[in-house]
C-alpha positions as CSV (number, residue, x, y, z in Angstrom):
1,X,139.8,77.4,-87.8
2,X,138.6,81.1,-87.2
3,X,135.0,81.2,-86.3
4,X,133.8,84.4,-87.6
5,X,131.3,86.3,-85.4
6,X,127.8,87.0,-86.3
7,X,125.9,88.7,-84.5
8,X,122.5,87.1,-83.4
9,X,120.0,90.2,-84.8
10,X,121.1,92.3,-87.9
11,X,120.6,96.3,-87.6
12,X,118.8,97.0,-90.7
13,X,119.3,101.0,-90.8
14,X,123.6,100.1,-90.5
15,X,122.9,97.5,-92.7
16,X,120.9,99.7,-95.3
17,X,123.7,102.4,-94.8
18,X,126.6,100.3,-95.4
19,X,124.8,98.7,-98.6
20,X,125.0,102.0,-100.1
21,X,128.4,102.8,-99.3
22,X,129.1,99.7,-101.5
23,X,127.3,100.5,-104.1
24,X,128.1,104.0,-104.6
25,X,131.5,102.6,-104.4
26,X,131.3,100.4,-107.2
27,X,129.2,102.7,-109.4
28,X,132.1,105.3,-109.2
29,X,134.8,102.9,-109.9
30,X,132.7,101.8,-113.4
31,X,132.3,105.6,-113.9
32,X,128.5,105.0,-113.2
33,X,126.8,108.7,-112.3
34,X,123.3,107.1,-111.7
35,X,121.6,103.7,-111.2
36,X,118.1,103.2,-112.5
37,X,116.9,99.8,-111.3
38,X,113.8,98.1,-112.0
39,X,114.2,94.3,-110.6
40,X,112.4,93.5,-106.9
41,X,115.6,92.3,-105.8
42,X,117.9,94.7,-107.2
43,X,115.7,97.8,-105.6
44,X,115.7,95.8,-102.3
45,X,119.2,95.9,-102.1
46,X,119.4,99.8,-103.1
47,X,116.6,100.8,-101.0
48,X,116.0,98.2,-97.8
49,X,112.0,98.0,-100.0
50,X,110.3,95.1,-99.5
51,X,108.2,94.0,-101.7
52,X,106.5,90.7,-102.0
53,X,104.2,90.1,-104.7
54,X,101.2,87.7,-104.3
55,X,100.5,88.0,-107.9
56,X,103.9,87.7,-110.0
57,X,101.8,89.0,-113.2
58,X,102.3,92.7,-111.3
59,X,106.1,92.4,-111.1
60,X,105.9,94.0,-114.6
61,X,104.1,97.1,-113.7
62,X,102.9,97.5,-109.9
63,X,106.1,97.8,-108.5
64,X,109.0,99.5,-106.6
65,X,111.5,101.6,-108.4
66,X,114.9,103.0,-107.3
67,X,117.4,105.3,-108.6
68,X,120.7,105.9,-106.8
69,X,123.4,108.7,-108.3
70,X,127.1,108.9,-106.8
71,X,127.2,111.4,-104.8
72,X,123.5,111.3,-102.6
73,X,123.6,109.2,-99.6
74,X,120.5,108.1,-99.9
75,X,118.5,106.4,-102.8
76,X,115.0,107.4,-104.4
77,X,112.6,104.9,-104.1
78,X,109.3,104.9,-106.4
79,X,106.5,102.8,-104.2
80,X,103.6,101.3,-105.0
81,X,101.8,102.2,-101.3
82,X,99.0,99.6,-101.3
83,X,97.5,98.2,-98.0
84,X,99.3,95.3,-97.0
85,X,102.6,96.2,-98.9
86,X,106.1,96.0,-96.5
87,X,108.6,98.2,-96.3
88,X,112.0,98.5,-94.3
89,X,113.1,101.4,-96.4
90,X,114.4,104.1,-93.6
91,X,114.8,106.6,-96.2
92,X,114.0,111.0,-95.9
93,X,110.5,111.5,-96.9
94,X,111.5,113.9,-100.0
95,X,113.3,110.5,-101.7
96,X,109.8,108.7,-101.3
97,X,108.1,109.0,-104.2
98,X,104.8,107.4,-105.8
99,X,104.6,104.8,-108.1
100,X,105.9,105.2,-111.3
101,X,104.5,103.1,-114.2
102,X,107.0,101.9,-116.8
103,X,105.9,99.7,-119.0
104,X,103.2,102.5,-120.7
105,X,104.7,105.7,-122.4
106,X,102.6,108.2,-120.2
107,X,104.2,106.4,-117.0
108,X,107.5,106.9,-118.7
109,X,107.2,110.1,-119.9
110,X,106.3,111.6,-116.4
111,X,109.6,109.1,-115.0
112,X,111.0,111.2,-116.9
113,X,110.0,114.5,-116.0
114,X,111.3,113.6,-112.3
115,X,114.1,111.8,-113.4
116,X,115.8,115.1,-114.9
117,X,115.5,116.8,-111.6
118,X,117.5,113.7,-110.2
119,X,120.4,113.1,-112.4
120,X,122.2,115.4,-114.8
121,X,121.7,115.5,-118.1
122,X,125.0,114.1,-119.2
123,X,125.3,111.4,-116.5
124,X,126.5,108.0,-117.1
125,X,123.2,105.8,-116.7
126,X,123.4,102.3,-115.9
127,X,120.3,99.9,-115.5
128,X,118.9,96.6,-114.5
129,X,116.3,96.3,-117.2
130,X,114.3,98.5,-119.8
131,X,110.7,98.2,-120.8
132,X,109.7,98.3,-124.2
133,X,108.4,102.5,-123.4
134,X,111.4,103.0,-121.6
135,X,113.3,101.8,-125.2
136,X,110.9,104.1,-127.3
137,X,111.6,106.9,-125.1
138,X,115.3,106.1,-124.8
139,X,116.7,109.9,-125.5
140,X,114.3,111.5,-122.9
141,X,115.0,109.2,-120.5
142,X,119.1,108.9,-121.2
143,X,120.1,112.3,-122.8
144,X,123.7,111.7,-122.2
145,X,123.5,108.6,-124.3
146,X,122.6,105.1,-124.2
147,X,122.5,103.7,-121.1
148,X,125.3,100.8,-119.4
149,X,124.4,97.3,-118.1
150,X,124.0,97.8,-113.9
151,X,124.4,94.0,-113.5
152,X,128.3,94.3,-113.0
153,X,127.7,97.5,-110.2
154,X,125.3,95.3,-108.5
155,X,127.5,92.2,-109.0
156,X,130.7,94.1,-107.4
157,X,128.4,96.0,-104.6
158,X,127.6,92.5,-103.1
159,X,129.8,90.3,-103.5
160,X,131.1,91.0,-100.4
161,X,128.6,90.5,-97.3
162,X,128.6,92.6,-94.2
163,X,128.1,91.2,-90.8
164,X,124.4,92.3,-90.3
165,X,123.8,90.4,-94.4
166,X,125.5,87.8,-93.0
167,X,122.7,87.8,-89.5
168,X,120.3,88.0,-92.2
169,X,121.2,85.0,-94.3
170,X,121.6,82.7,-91.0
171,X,118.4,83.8,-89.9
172,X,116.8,82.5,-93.3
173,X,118.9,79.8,-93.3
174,X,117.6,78.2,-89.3
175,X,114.1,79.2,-90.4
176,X,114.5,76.9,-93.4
177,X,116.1,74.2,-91.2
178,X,113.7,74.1,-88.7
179,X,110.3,74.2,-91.5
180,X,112.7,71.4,-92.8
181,X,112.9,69.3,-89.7
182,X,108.8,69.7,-89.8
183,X,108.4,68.4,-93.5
184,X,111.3,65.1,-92.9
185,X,109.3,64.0,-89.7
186,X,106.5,63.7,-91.3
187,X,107.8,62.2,-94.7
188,X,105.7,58.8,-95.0
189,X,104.5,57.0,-98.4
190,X,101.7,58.1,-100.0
191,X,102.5,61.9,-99.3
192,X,101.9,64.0,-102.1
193,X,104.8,66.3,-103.7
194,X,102.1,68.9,-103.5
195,X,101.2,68.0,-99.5
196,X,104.9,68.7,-98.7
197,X,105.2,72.0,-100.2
198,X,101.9,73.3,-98.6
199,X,103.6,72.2,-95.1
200,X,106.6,73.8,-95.9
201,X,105.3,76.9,-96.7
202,X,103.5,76.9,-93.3
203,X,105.6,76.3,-91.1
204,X,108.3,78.5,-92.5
205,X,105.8,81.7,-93.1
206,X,104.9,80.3,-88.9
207,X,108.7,80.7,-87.9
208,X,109.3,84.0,-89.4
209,X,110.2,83.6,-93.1
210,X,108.7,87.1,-95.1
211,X,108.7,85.8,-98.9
212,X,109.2,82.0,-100.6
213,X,111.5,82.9,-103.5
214,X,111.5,79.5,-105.7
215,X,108.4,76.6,-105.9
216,X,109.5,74.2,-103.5
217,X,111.4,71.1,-105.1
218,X,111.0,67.5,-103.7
219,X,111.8,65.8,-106.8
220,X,111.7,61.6,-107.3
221,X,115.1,60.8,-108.8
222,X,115.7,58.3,-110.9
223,X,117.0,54.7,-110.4
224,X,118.2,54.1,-113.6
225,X,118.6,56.4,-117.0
226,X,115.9,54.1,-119.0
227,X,113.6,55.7,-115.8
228,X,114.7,59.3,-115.8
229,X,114.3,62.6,-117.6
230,X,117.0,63.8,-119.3
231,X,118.5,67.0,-120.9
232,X,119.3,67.3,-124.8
233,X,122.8,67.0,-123.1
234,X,122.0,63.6,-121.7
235,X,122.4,65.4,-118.3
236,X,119.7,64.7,-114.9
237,X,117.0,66.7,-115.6
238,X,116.7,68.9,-112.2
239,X,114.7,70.8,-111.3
240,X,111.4,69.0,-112.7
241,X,108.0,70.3,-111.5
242,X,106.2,69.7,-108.3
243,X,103.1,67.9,-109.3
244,X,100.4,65.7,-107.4
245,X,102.6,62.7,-107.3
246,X,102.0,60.1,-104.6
247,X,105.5,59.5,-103.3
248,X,106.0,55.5,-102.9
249,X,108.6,53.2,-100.4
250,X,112.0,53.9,-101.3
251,X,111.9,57.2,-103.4
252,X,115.0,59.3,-103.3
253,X,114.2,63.1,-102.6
254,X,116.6,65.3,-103.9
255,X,114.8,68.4,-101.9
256,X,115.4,72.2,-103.0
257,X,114.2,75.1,-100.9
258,X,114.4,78.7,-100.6
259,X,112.9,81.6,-98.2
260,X,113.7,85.3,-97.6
261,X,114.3,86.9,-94.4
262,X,114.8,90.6,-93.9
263,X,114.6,90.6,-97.9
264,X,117.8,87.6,-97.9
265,X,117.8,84.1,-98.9
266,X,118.2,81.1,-97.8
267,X,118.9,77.9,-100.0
268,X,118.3,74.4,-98.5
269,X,119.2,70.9,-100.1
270,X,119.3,67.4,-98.7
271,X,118.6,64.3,-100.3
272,X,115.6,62.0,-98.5
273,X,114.4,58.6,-98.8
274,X,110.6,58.1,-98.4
275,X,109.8,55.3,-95.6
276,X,112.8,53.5,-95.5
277,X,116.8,53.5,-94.6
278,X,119.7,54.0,-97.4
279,X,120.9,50.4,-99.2
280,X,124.3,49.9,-98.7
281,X,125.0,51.4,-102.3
282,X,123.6,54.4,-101.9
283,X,125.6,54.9,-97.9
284,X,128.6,54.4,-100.6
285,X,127.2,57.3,-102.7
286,X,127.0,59.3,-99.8
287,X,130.8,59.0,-98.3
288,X,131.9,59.4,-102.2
289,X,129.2,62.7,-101.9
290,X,131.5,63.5,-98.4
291,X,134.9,63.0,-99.8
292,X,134.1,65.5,-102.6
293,X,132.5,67.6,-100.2
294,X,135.5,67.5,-97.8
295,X,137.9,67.8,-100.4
296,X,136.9,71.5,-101.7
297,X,136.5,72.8,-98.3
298,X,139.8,71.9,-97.8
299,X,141.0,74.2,-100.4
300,X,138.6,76.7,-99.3
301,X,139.5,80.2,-98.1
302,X,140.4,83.9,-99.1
303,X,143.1,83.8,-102.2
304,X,142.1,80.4,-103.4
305,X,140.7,80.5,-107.1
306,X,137.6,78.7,-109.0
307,X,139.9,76.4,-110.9
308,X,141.1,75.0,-107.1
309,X,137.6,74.0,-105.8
310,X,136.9,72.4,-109.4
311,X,140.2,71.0,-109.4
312,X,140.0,69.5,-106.0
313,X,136.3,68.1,-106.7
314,X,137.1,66.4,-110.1
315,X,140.0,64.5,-108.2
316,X,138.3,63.5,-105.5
317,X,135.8,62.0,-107.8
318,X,138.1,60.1,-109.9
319,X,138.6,62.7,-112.7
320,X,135.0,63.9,-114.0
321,X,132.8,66.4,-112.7
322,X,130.8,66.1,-109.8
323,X,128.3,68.7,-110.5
324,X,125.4,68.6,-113.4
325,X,126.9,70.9,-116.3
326,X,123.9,73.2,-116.9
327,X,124.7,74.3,-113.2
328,X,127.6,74.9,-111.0
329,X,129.7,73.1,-107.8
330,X,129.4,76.2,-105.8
331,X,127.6,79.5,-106.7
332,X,126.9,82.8,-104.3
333,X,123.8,84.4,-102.6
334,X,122.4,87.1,-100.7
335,X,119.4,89.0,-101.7
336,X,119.4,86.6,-105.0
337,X,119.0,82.8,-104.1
338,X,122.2,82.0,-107.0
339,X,124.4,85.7,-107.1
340,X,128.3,86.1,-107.6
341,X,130.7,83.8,-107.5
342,X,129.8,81.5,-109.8
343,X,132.3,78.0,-109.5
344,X,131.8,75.4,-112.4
345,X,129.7,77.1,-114.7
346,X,129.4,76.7,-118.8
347,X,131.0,80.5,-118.8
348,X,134.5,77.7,-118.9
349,X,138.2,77.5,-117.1
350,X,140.0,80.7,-117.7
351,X,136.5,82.5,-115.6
352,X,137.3,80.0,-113.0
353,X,140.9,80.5,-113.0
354,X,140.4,84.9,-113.1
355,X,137.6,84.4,-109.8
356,X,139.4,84.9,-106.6
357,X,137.3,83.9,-103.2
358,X,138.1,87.3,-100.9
359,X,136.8,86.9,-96.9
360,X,132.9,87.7,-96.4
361,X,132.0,86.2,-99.9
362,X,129.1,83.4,-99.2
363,X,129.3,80.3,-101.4
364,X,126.8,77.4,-101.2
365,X,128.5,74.2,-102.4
366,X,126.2,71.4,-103.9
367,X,128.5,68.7,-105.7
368,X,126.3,65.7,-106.8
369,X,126.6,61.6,-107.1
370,X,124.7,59.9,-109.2
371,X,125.0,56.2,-110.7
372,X,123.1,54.1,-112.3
373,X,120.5,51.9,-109.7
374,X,121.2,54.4,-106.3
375,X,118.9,57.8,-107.4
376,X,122.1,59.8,-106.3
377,X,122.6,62.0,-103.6
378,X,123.1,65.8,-103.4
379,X,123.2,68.2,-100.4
380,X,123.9,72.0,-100.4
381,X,125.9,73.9,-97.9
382,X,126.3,77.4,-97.4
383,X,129.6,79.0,-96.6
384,X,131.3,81.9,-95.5
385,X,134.8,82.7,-96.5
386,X,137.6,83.6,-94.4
387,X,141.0,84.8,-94.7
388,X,141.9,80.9,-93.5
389,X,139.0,78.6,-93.9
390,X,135.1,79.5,-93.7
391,X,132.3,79.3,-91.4
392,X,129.4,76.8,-92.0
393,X,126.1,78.8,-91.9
394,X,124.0,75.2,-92.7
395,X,123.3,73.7,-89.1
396,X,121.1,70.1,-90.9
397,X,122.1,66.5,-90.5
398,X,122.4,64.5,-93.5
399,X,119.8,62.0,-92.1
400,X,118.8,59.3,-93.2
401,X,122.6,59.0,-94.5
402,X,124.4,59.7,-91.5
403,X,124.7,62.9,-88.7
């Protein structure tokens, strides 16, 4: 199998240039002119911003803004400068701008002002999202008409990683693993769900992680469905809360974590059991998780479709899926902890069957087991695609199952 090669520190300013070659790329084969983008992550990518927020109730108003047009190499980036913001944006000074307030019609109306120096007045407009001011003032902001949905530009743009993404994403994947190895060495009963969190948090902010993207998941599954919460669908319910819950002898952990490095995610999932070995049930559960496991990464490389990864996971699990249904057997990520491709989703066959896997796509695979009496087992893996085969990017034993 090829072992792609990735180098061990990403250049950010390549990797910020090549980003936008991408996305300018994929704006002019939608016949986008400009890109207005308002989401933390979706700027990130356009830009190189970072912006962690310590109070998610300003994500709605103090924060970064970016528009790109086709034909400048370099995007504008609205910033909220505030003492102890981050920022990797290597961008010229005249496409640094101040902050620009969008959810209150004088914010908007000024956007606007500087917006029509930026783009044309009949350009094709695509965005991530629109404020309620940005809707009331729709025809100063978009004179050349409504504007387009920028999900699909941003969607094409990365699905695709380049080899300094790709440094990025391992480097939030070991710092994960190693905060990881912290929390499972010191998993004893009587820990609280809380108490594992607060370690995790600390000891991956202490080995370099820059934001935690999701509320850390350890959650207690259940033995049996008369024990469990369930979905309307009479699905697992996952993910549940992270409460103050003493953890007692014998829970099973499914775990679910997620950092950002260099403004990239990582996504971390194992399956744990609190002071004591696997029965010999749930060792079964585990080589029937493995088989499924093996079986779609046999199938896995450049050309191969959806519909094959489903197809080889529902056979090697006897016909049914094994993946909960309000979720996926495999989906992407990047700057997003879940991004294109999707594999297994509710969006049905025929989008399985149309999603080809091209080289430099990463896909994190996380089929599931679950019977009644065991607690089930799930793990997640992240992948990289090659023309024949992949590269593992998840370096983490599947103790207490097995190496």
């Amino acid at each position: 199998m090829t072992v792609i090669d990735i180098q061990a520190e990403p250049d950010l300013a390549r990797m910020g240039r090549e980003r936008g070659v991408r996305l300018r790329t994929a704006m002019r084969d939608q016949d986008i002119d400009a890109l207005i983008l308002l989401g933390n992550t979706a700027v990130g990518y356009a830009t190189g911003a970072s912006w962690p927020l310590g109070d998610s109730g300003l994500a709605h108003v103090d924060r970064p803004v970016a528009v790109v047009t086709a034909n400048d190499p370099w995007p504008h980036l609205f910033m909220p400068f505030r003492e102890g913001s981050a920022t990797e944006a290597l961008l010229p000074t005249d496409h640094l701008h101040p902050p620009v307030y969008l959810e209150y019609d004088e914010g908007v109306r000024n956007f606007a002002t500087v917006l029509a120096d930026l783009v044309p007045g009949g350009a094709r407009v695509a965005t991530d999202e629109l404020t309620g001011a940005m809707r009331r003032a729709d025809k100063a902001l978009f004179p050349g008409g409504p504007p387009s949905d920028a999900a699909m530009v941003l969607a094409v743009a990365k699905l695709i990683k380049t080899p300094d993404e790709l440094a990025c994403i391992r480097t939030a994947l070991r710092i994960t693993e190693r905060a990881m190895r912290d929390i499972e060495g010191s998993l004893t009963p009587g820990m609280r769900q809380i108490d594992l969190s607060a370690g995790f948090l600390r000891h991956a902010y202490e080995h370099g992680a820059q934001a935690n993207v999701l509320d850390p998941i350890w959650q207690v599954m259940p033995a049996s469905r008369e024990t469990g919460v369930w979905t309307t669908h009479g699905d697992l319910a996952l993910p549940l809360l992270t409460t103050e819950r003493e953890l007692a002898r014998g829970d099973v952990l499914w775990t679910d974590v997620s950092i950002t490095y260099a403004g990239y995610c990582s996504d971390f999932g194992r399956t744990w059991i609190v002071g004591q070995d696997p029965a010999p049930r749930q060792r079964a559960q585990f080589r029937k998780w493995w088989e499924i496991h093996s079986a779609v990464k046999e199938v896995l490389r450049a050309g191969a479709s959806a519909s094959d990864l489903t197809e080889a996971a529902i056979a090697a699990n006897g016909g049914s899926k094994p993946w909960l249904p309000h979720f996926y057997l495999a989906h992407g990520m990047g700057v997003d902890p879940a991004e294109m491709p999707f594999v297994g989703t509710d969006l049905g066959e025929e989008f399985d069957e149309q999603l080809v896997l091209e080289a430099g796509m990463v896909l994190v695979l996380e089929p599931v087991v679950w019977e009644d009496g065991t607690g089930g087992y799930r793990s997640e893996e992240v992948l990289v695609i090659e023309e024949e085969g992949f590269t593992a990017l998840t370096d983490y034993p599947y103790s207490p199952y097995g190496d």
